[in-house]
N, CA and C atoms as a LAMMPS dump frame, in Angstrom:
ITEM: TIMESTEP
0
ITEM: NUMBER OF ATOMS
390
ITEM: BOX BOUNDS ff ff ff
-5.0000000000000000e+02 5.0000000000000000e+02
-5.0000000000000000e+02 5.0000000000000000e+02
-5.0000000000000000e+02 5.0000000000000000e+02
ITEM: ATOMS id mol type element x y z
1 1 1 N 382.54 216.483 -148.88
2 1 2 C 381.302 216.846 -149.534
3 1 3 C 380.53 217.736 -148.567
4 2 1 N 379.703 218.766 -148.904
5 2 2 C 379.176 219.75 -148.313
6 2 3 C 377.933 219.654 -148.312
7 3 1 N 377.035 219.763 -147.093
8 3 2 C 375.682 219.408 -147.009
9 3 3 C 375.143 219.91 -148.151
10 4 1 N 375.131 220.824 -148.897
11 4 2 C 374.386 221.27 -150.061
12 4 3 C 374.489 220.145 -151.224
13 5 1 N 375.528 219.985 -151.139
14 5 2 C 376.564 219.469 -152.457
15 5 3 C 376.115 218.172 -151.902
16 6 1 N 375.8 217.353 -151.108
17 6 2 C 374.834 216.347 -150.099
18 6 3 C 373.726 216.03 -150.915
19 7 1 N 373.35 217.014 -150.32
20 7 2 C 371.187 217.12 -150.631
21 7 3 C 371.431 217.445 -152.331
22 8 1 N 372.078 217.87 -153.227
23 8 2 C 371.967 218.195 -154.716
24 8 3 C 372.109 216.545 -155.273
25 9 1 N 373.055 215.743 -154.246
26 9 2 C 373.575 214.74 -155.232
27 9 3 C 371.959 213.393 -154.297
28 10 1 N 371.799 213.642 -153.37
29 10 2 C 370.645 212.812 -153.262
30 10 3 C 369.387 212.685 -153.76
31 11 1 N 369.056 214.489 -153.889
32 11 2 C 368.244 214.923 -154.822
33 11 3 C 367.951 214.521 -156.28
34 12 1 N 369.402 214.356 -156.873
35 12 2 C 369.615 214.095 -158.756
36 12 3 C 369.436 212.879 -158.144
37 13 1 N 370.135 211.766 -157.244
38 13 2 C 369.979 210.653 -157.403
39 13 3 C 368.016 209.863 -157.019
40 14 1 N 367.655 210.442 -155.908
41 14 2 C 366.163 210.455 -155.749
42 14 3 C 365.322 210.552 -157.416
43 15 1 N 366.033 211.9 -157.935
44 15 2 C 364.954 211.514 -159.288
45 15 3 C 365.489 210.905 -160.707
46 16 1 N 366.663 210.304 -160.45
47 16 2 C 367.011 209.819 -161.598
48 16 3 C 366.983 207.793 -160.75
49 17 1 N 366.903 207.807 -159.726
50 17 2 C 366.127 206.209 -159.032
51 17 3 C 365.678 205.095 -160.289
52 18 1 N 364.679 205.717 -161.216
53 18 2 C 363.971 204.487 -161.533
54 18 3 C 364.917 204.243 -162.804
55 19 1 N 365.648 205.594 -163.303
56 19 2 C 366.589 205.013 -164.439
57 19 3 C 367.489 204.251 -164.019
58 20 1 N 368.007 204.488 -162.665
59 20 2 C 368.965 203.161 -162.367
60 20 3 C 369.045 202.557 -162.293
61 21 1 N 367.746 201.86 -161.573
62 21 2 C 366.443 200.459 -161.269
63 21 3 C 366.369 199.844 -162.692
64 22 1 N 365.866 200.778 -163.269
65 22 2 C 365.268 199.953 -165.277
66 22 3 C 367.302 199.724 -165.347
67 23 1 N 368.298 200.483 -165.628
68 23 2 C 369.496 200.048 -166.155
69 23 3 C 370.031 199.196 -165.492
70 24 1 N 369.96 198.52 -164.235
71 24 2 C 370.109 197.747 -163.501
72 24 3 C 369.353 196.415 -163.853
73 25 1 N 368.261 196.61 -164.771
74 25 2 C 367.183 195.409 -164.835
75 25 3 C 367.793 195.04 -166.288
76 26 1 N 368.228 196.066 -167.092
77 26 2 C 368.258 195.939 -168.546
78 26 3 C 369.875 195.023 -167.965
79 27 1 N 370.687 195.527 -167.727
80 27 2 C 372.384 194.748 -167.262
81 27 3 C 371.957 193.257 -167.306
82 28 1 N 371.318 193.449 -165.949
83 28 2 C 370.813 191.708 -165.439
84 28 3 C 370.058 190.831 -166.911
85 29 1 N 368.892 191.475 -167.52
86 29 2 C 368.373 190.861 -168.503
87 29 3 C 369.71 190.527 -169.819
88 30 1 N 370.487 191.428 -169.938
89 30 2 C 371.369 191.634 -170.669
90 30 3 C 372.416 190.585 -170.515
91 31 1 N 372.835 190.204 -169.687
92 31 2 C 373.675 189.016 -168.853
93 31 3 C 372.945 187.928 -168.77
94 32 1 N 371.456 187.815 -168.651
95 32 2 C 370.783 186.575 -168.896
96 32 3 C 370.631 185.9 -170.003
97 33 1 N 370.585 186.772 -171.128
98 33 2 C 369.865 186.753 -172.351
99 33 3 C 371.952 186.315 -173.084
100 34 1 N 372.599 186.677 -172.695
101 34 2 C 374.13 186.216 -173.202
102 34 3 C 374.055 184.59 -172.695
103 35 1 N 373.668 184.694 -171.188
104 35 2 C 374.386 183.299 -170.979
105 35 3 C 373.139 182.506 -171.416
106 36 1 N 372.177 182.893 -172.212
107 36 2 C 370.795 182.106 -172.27
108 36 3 C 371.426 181.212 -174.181
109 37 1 N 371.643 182.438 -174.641
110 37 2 C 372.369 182.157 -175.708
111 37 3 C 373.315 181.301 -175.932
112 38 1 N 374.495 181.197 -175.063
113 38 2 C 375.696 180.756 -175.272
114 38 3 C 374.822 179.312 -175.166
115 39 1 N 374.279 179.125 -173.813
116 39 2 C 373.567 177.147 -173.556
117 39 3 C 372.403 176.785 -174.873
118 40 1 N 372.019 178.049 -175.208
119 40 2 C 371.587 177.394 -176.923
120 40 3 C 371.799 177.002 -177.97
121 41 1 N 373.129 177.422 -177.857
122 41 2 C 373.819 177.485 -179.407
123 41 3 C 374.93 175.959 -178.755
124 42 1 N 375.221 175.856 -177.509
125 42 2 C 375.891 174.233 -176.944
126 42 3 C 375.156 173.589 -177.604
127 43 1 N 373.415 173.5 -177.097
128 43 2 C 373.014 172.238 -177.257
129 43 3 C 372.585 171.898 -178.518
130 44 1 N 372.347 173.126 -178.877
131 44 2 C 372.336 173.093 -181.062
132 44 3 C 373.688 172.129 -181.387
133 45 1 N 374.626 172.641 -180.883
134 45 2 C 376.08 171.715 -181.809
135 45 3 C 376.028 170.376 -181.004
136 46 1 N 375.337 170.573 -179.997
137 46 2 C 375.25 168.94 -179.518
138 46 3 C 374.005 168.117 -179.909
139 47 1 N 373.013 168.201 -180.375
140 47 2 C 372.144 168.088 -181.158
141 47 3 C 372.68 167.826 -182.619
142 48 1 N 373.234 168.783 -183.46
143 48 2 C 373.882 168.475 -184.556
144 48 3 C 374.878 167.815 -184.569
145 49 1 N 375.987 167.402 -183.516
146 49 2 C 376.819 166.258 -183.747
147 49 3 C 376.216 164.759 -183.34
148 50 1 N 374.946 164.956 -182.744
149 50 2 C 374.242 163.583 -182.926
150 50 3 C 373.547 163.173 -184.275
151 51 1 N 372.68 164.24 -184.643
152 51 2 C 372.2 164.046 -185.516
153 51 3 C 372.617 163.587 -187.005
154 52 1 N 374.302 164.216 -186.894
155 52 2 C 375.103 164.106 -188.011
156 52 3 C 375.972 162.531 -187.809
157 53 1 N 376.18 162.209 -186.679
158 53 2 C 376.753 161.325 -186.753
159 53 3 C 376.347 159.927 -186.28
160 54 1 N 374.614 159.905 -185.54
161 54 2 C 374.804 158.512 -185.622
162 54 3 C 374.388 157.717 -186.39
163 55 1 N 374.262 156.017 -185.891
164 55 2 C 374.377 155.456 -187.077
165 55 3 C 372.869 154.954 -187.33
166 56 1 N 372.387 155.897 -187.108
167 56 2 C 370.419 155.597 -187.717
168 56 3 C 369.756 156.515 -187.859
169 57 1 N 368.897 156.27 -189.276
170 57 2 C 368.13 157.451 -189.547
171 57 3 C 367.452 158.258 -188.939
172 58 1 N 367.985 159.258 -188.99
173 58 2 C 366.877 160.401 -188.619
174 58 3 C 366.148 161.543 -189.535
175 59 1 N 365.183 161.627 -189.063
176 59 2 C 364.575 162.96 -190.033
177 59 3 C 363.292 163.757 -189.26
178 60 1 N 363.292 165.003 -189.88
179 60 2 C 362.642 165.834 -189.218
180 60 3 C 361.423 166.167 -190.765
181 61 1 N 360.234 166.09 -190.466
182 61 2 C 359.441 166.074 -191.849
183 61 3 C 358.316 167.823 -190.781
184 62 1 N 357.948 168.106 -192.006
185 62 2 C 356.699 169.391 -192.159
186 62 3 C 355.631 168.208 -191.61
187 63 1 N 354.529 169.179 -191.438
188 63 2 C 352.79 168.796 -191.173
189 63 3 C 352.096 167.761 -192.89
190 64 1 N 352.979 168.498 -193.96
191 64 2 C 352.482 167.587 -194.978
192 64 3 C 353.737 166.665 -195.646
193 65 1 N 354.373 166.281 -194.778
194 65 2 C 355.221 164.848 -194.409
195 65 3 C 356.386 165.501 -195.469
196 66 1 N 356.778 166.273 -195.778
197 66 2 C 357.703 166.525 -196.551
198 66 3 C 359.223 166.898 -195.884
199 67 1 N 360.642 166.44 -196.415
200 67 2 C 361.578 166.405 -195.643
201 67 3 C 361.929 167.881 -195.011
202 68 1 N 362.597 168.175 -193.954
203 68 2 C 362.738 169.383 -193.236
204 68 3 C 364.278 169.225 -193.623
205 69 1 N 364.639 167.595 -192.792
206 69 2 C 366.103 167.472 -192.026
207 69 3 C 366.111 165.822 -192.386
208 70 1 N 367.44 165.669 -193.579
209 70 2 C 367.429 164.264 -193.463
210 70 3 C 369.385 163.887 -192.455
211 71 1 N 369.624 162.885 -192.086
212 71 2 C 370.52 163.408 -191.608
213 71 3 C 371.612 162.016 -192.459
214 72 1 N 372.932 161.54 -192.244
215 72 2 C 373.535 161.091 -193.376
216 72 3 C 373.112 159.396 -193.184
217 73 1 N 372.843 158.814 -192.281
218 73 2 C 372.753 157.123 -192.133
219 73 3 C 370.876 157.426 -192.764
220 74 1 N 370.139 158.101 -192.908
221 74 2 C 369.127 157.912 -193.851
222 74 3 C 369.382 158.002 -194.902
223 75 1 N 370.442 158.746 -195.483
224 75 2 C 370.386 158.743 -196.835
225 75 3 C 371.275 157.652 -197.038
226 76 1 N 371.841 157.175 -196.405
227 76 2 C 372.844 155.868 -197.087
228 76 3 C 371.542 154.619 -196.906
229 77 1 N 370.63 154.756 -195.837
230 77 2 C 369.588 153.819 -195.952
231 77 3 C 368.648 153.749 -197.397
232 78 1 N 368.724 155.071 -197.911
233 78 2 C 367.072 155.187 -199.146
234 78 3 C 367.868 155.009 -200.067
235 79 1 N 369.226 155.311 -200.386
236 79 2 C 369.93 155.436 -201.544
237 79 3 C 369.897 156.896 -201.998
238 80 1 N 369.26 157.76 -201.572
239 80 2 C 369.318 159.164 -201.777
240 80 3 C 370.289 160.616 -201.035
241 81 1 N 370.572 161.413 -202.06
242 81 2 C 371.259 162.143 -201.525
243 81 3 C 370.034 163.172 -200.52
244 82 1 N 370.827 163.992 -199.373
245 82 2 C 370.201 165.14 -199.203
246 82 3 C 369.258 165.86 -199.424
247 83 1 N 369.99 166.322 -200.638
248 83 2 C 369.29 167.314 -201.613
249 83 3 C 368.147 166.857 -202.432
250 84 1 N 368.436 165.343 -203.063
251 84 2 C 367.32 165.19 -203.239
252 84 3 C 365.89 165.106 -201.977
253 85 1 N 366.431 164.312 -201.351
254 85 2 C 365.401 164.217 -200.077
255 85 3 C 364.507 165.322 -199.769
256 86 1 N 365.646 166.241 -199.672
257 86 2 C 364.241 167.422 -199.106
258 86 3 C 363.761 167.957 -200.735
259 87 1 N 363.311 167.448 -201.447
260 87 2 C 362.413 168.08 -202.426
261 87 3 C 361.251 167.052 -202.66
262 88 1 N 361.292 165.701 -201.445
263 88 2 C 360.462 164.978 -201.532
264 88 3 C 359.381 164.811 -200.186
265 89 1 N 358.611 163.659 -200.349
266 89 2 C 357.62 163.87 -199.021
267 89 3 C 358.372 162.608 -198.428
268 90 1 N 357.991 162.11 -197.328
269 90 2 C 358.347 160.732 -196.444
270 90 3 C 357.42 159.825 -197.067
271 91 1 N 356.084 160.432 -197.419
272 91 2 C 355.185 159.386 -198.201
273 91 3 C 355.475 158.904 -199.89
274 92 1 N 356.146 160.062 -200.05
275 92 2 C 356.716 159.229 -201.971
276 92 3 C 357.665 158.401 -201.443
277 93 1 N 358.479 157.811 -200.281
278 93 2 C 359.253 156.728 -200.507
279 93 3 C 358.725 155.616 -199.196
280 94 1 N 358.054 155.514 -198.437
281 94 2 C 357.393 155.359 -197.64
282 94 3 C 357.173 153.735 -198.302
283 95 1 N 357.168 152.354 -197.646
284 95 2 C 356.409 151.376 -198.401
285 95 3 C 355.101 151.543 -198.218
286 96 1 N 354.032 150.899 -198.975
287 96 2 C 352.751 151.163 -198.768
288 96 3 C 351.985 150.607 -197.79
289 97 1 N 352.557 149.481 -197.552
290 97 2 C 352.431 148.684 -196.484
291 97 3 C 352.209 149.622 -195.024
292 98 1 N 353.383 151.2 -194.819
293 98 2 C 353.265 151.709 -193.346
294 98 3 C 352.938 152.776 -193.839
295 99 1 N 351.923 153.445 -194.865
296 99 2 C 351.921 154.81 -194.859
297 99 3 C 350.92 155.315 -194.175
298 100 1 N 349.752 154.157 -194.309
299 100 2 C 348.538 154.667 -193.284
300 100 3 C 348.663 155.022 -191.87
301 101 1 N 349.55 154.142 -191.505
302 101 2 C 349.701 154.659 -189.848
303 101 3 C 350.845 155.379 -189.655
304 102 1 N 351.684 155.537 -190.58
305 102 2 C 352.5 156.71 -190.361
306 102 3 C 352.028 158.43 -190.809
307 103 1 N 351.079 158.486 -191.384
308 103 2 C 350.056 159.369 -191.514
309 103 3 C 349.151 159.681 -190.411
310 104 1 N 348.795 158.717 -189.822
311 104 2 C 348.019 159.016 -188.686
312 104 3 C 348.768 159.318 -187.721
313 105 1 N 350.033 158.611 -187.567
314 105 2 C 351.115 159.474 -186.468
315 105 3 C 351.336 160.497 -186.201
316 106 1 N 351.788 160.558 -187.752
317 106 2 C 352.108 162.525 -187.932
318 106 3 C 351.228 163.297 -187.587
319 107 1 N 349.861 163.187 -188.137
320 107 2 C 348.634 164.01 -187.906
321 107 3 C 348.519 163.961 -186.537
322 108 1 N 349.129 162.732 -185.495
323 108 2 C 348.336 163.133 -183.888
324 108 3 C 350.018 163.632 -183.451
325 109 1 N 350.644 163.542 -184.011
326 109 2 C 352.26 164.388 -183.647
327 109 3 C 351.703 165.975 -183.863
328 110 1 N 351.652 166.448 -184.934
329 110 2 C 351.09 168.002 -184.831
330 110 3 C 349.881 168.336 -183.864
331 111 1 N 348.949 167.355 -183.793
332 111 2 C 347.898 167.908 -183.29
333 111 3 C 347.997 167.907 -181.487
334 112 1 N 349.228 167.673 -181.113
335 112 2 C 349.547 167.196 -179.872
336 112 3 C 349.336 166.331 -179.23
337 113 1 N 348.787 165.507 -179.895
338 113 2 C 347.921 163.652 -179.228
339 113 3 C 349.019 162.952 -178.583
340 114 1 N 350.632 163.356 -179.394
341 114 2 C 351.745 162.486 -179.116
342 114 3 C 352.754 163.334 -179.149
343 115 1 N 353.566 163.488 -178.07
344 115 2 C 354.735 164.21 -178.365
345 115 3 C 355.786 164.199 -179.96
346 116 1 N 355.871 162.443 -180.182
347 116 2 C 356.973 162.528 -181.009
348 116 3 C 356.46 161.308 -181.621
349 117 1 N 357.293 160.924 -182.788
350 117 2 C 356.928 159.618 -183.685
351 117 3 C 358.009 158.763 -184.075
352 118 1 N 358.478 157.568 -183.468
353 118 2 C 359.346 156.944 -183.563
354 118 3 C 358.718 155.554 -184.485
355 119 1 N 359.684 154.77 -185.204
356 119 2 C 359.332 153.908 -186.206
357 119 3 C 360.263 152.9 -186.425
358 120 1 N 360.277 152.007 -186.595
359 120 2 C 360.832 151.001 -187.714
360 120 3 C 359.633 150.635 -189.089
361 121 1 N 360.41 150.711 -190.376
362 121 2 C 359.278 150.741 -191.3
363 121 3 C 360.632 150.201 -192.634
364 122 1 N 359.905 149.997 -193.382
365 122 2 C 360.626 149.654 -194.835
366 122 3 C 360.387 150.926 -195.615
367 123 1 N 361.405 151.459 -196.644
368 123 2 C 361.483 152.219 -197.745
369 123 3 C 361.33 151.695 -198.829
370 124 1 N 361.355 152.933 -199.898
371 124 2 C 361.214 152.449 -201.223
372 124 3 C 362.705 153.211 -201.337
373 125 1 N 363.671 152.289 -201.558
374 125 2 C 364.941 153.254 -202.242
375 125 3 C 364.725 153.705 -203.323
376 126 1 N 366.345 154.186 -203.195
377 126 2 C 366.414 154.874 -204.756
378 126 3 C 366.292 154.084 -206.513
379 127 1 N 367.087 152.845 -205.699
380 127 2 C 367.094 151.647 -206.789
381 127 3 C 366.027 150.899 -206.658
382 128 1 N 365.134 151.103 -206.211
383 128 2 C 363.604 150.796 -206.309
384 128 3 C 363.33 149.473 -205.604
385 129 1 N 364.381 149.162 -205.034
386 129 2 C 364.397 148.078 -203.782
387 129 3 C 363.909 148.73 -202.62
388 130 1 N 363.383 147.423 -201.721
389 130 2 C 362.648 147.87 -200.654
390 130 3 C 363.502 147.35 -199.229
């Protein structure tokens, strides 16, 4: 390489610097944002093979108690399928006996008072047994 041919290529490289810097940052972000992904989408299927398979109800309800996520040992608990479930609230099958304070749960669950809301409570099944 020839001092000219030197100073031309330090020169292009001097002013093309910050594009290499930013493509160097975009790579790295680019490689973060893959392996950030891949450990999200693990703990999603590990999350969903709990959720699907153990043996006690779970459910994920909205701010106005209505089903999000029922998962299958609740519905063998209410007598209800799925599908029906999520077109209902937690309070239409709810006994009446726990709806007041499971209302107030929820309300300090959204409002951040409580991280989360765990329960033992009675239903109203499907066959209208409790």
């Amino acid at each position: 390489m020839t001092k000219d041919s030197l100073k031309q290529f330090l020169d292009l490289f001097e002013s093309n610097k910050n594009l290499l810097i930013e493509s160097d940052i975009l790579r790295n972000a680019y490689f973060q944002l893959k392996k950030t992904t891949a450990e999200l989408l693990e703990s999603e299927q590990r999350f969903r093979q709990i959720f699907e398979n153990v043996r006690y109800g779970i459910i994920l309800t909205a701010k106005n108690t209505s089903f999000i996520k029922v998962n299958p040992a609740f519905c063998q608990i209410t007598g209800y399928s799925s599908r029906e479930l999520l077109k209902k609230k937690f309070s239409d099958i709810t006994h009446p006996a726990h709806l007041k304070q499971d209302l107030k749960a929820v309300k300090m669950m959204y409002t951040g008072e409580i991280p989360y809301y765990s329960t033992e409570k009675r239903y109203i099944k499907k066959s209208g047994e409790v």
